[in-house]
C-alpha positions as CSV (number, residue, x, y, z in Angstrom):
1,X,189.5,228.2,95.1
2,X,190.1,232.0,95.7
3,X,188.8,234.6,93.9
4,X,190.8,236.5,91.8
5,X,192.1,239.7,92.9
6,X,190.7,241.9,89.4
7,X,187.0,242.0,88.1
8,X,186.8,239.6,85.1
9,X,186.3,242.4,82.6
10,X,189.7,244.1,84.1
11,X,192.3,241.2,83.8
12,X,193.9,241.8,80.7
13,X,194.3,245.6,80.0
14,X,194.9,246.1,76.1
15,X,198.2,248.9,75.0
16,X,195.4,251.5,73.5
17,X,198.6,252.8,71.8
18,X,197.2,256.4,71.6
19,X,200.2,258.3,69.3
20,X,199.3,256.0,66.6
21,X,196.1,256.9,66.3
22,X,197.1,260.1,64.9
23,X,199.2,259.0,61.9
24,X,197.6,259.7,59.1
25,X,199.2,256.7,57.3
26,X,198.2,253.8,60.4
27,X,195.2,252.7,58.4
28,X,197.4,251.8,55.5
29,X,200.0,250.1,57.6
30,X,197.6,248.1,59.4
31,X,196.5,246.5,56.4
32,X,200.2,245.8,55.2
33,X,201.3,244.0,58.2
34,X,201.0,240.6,57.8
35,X,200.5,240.4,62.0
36,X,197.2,242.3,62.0
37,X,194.4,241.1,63.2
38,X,190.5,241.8,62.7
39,X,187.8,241.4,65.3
40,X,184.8,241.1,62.7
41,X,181.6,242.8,64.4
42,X,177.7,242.4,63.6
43,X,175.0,243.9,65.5
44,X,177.0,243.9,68.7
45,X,178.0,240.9,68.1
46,X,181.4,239.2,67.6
47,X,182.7,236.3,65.7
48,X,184.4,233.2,67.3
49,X,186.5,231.0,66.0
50,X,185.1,227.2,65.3
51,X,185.8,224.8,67.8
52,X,187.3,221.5,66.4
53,X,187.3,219.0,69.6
54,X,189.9,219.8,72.3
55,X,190.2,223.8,71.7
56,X,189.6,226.0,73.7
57,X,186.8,228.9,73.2
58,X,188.4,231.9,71.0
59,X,187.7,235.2,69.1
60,X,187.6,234.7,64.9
61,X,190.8,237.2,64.2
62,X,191.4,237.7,60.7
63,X,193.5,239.6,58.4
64,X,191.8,242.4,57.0
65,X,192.5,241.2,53.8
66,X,190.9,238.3,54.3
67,X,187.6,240.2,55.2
68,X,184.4,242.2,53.1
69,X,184.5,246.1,53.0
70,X,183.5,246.9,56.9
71,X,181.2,249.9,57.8
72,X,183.1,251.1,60.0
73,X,187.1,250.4,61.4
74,X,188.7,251.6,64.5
75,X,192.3,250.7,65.9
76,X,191.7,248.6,69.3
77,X,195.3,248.6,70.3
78,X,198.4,246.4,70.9
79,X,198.4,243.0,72.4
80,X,201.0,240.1,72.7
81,X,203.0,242.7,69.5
82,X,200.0,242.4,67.2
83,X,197.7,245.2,66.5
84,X,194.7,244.4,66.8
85,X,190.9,246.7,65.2
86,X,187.7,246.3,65.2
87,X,185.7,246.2,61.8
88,X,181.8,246.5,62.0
89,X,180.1,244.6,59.0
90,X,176.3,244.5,57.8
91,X,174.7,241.9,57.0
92,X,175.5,240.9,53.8
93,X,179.1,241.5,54.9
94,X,179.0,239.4,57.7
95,X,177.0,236.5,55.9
96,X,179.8,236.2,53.2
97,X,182.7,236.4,56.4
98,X,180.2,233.6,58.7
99,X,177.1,232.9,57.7
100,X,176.5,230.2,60.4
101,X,174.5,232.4,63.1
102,X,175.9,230.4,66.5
103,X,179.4,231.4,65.5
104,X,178.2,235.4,66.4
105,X,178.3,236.4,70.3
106,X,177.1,238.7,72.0
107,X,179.5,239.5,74.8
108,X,177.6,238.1,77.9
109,X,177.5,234.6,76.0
110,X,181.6,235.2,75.3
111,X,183.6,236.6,77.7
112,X,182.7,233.8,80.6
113,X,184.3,231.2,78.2
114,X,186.9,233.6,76.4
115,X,190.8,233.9,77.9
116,X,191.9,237.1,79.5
117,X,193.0,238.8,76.2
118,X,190.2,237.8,73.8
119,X,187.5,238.7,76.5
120,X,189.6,242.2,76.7
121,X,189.8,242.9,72.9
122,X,185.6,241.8,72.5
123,X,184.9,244.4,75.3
124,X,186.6,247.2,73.4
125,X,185.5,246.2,70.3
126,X,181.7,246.2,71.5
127,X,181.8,249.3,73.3
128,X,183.5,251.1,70.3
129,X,180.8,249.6,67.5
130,X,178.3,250.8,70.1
131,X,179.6,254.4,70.2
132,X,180.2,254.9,66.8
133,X,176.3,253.6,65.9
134,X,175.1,256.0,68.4
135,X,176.7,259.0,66.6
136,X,176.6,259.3,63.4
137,X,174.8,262.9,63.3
138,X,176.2,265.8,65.2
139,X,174.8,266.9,68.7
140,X,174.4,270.6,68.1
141,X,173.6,270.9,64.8
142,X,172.5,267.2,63.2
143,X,175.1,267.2,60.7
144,X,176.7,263.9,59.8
145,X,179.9,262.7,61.4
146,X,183.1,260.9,59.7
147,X,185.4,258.8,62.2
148,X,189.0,260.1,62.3
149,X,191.8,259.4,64.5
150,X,191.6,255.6,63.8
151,X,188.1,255.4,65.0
152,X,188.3,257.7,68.3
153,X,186.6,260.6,67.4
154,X,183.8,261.4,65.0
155,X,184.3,265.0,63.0
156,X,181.0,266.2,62.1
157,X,180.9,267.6,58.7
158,X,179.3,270.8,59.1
159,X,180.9,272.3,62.0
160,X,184.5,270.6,62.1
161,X,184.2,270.1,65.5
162,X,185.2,266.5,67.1
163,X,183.1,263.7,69.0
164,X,184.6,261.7,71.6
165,X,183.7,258.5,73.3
166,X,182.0,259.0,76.4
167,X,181.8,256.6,79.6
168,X,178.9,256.6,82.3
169,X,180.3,256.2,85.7
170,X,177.9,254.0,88.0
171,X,178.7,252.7,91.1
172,X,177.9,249.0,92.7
173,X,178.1,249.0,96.5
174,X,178.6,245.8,98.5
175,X,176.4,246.9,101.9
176,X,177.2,245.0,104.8
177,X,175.4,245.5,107.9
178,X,177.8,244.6,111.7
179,X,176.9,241.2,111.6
180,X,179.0,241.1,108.4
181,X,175.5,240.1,106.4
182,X,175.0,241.0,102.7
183,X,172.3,243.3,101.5
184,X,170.9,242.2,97.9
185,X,168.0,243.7,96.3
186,X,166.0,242.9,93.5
187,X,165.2,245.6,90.0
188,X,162.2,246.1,89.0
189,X,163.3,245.3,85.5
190,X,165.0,241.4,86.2
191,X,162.6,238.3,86.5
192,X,161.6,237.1,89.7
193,X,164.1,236.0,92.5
194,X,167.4,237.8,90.6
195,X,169.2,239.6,93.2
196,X,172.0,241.5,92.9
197,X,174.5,244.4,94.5
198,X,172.7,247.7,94.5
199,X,174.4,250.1,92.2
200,X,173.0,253.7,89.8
201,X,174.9,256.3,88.1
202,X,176.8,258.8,89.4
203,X,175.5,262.5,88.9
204,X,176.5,265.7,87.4
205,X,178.7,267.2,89.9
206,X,178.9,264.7,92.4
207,X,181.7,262.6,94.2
208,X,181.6,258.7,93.5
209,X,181.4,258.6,97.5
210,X,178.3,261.0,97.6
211,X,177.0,258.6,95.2
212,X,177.5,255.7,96.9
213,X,175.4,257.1,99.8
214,X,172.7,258.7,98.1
215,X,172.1,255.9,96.0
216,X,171.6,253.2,98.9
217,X,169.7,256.1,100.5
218,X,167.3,256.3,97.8
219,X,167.2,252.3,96.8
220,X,166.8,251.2,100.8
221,X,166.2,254.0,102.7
222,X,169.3,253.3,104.8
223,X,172.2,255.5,105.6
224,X,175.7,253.9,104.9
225,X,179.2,255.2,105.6
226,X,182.8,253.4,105.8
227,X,182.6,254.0,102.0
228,X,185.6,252.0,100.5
229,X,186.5,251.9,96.8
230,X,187.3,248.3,95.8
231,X,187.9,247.8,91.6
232,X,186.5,249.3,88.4
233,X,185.6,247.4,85.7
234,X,184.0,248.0,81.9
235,X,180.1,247.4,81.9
236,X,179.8,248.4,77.7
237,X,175.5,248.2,77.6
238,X,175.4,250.4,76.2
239,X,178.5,252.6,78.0
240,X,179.2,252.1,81.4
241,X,181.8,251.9,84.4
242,X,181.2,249.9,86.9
243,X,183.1,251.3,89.9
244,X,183.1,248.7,92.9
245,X,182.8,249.7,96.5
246,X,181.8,248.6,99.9
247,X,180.2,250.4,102.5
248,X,178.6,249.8,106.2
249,X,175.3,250.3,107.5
250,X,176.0,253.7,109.0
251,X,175.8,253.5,113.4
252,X,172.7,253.7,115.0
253,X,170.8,252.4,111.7
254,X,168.9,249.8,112.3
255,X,169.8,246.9,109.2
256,X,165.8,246.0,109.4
257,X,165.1,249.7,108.0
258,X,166.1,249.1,104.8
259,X,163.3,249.1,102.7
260,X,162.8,249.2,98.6
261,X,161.9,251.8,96.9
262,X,159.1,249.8,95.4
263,X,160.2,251.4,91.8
264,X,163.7,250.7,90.8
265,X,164.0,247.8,94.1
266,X,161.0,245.7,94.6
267,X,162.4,243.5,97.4
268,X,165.0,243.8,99.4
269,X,167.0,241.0,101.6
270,X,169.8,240.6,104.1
271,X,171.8,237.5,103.8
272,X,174.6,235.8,106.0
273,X,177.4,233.6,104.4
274,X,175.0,230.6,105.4
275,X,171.5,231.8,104.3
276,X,172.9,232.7,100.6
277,X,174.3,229.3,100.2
278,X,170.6,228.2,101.7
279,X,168.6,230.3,99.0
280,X,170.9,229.3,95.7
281,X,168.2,227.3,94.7
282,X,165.5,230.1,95.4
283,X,167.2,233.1,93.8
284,X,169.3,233.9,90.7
285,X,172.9,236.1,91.6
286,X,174.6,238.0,89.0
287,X,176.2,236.3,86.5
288,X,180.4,235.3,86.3
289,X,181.1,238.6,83.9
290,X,179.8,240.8,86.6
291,X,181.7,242.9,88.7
292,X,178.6,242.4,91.1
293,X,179.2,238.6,91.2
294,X,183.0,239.5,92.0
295,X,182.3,241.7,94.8
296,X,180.1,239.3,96.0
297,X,182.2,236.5,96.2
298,X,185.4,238.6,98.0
299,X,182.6,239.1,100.8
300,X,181.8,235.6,100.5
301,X,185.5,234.6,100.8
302,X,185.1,231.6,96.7
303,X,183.1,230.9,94.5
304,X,179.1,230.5,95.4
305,X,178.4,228.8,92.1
306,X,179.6,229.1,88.7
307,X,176.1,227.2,87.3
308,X,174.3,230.3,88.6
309,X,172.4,232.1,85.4
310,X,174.2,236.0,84.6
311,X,173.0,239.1,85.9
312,X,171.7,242.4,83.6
313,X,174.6,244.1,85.8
């Protein structure tokens, strides 16, 4: 089996339909069309659809007049020529929508057993939710803030001036030394024996290539160069993108120099092809939603294991 040639979390690209979000009348037409469909959202998580024997795994998408005054609403896009929102419920809401708790996901529980489209459509939906919760008062002056433009901006009520949704740019480097092994390290924050790709955000005025070099710099004390951008793919906890590269232990570095940190990286390892599939029953790798795990298995030419537990990455 090869791997597929996108990150799983980049496969199915939703129309964001930007003009509409600035008629004034969408909100009204979204609820007359009889194609509409609701992604129902609690506490960052989503609802699925019940399985009755021989379906497959599937996002809950109702009309929205089938559905409980939401919280808050925001236009997701089109898909397949249905338009498609997010509506965040609390939870009394939500308990009169679904009140059986299993039938809410989170989105590392969902997207590994969603299809291409529903995995897409939870991702925005999630990310949105979590942008909106995070602010509902104004930066510079504490005001409250009302959503407009369909849900992608927030208008704070004092000052009139507009929010928009932010991203946080990190990169994920794929180090390989000349013997063509791996470097995986292990955070700090993760339980024992989880490994991963070494990766941390990009800075304020800095190239995503500086970053990739500072940042295995300061996780492994190595220098790396050959710096090659690979894929990008959403990483919504709480707002990032993930932005894939490779690089190569940088001439005349030794690959038994790099060294962890000892705060963010607590143990670093070099792994050939051969020693990885050696140590799957030592270690944990990041998890199938991961563009991490991705990266990992385009160096490793398959799949390692799709039984392997997910990654925080």
């Amino acid at each position: 089996m090869t791997v597929s040639t996108s990150p799983p979390l980049a496969r199915a690209p939703i129309d964001r339909d930007g003009r509409t979000r600035a008629d004034p009348d969408f909100e009204a037409r979204f609820d007359a069309d009889p194609a509409s469909r609701v992604v129902a959202v609690r506490l960052g998580r989503a609802l699925l659809a019940e399985r009755i024997e021989g379906s497959a795994p599937a996002l809950e998408l109702r009309h929205p007049s089938e559905l409980p005054e939401p919280t808050l609403r925001c236009y997701l896009g089109r898909a397949d020529d249905v338009m498609f929102e997010v509506r965040v419920f609390d939870e009394d809401a939500a308990a009169l929508i679904e009140p059986e708790e299993a039938r809410w996901s989170g989105l590392r529980q969902a997207v590994p057993v969603l299809g291409s489209r529903d995995a897409a459509l939870i991702t925005e939906a999630v990310a949105m939710a979590t942008w909106h919760e995070g602010h509902a008062h104004c930066p510079r002056c504490g005001a409250t803030t009302v959503p407009v433009q369909a849900g992608w901006s927030r208008r704070c009520e004092n000052e009139g001036n507009l929010l928009f949704p932010r991203t946080d740019p990190a990169v994920i480097v794929l180090v390989v030394d000349d013997d063509d092994r791996v470097l995986l390290g292990s955070n700090a924050l993760w339980e024992q024996h989880r490994f991963s790709l070494l990766a941390g955000f990009v800075e304020p005025g800095e190239s995503l290539e500086a970053a990739v070099v500072r940042e295995i710099g300061e996780e492994a004390g190595v220098l790396v160069d050959r710096v090659e951008y690979v894929a990008s793919q959403p990483w919504p906890f709480p707002a990032s993108l993930m932005l894939g590269f490779t690089a190569r232990v940088a001439d005349g570095t030794p690959a038994a120099s790099a060294v962890a940190d000892g705060e963010e990286i607590i143990e670093l390892r070099w792994f050939s092809r051969d020693e990885l599939v050696a140590s799957l029953g030592e270690i944990a790798l990041p998890g199938e939603t991961s563009i991490a795990r991705w990266l990992l298995e385009r160096w490793f030419g398959g799949p390692i294991d799709e039984g392997l537990p997910w990654s925080t990455r």
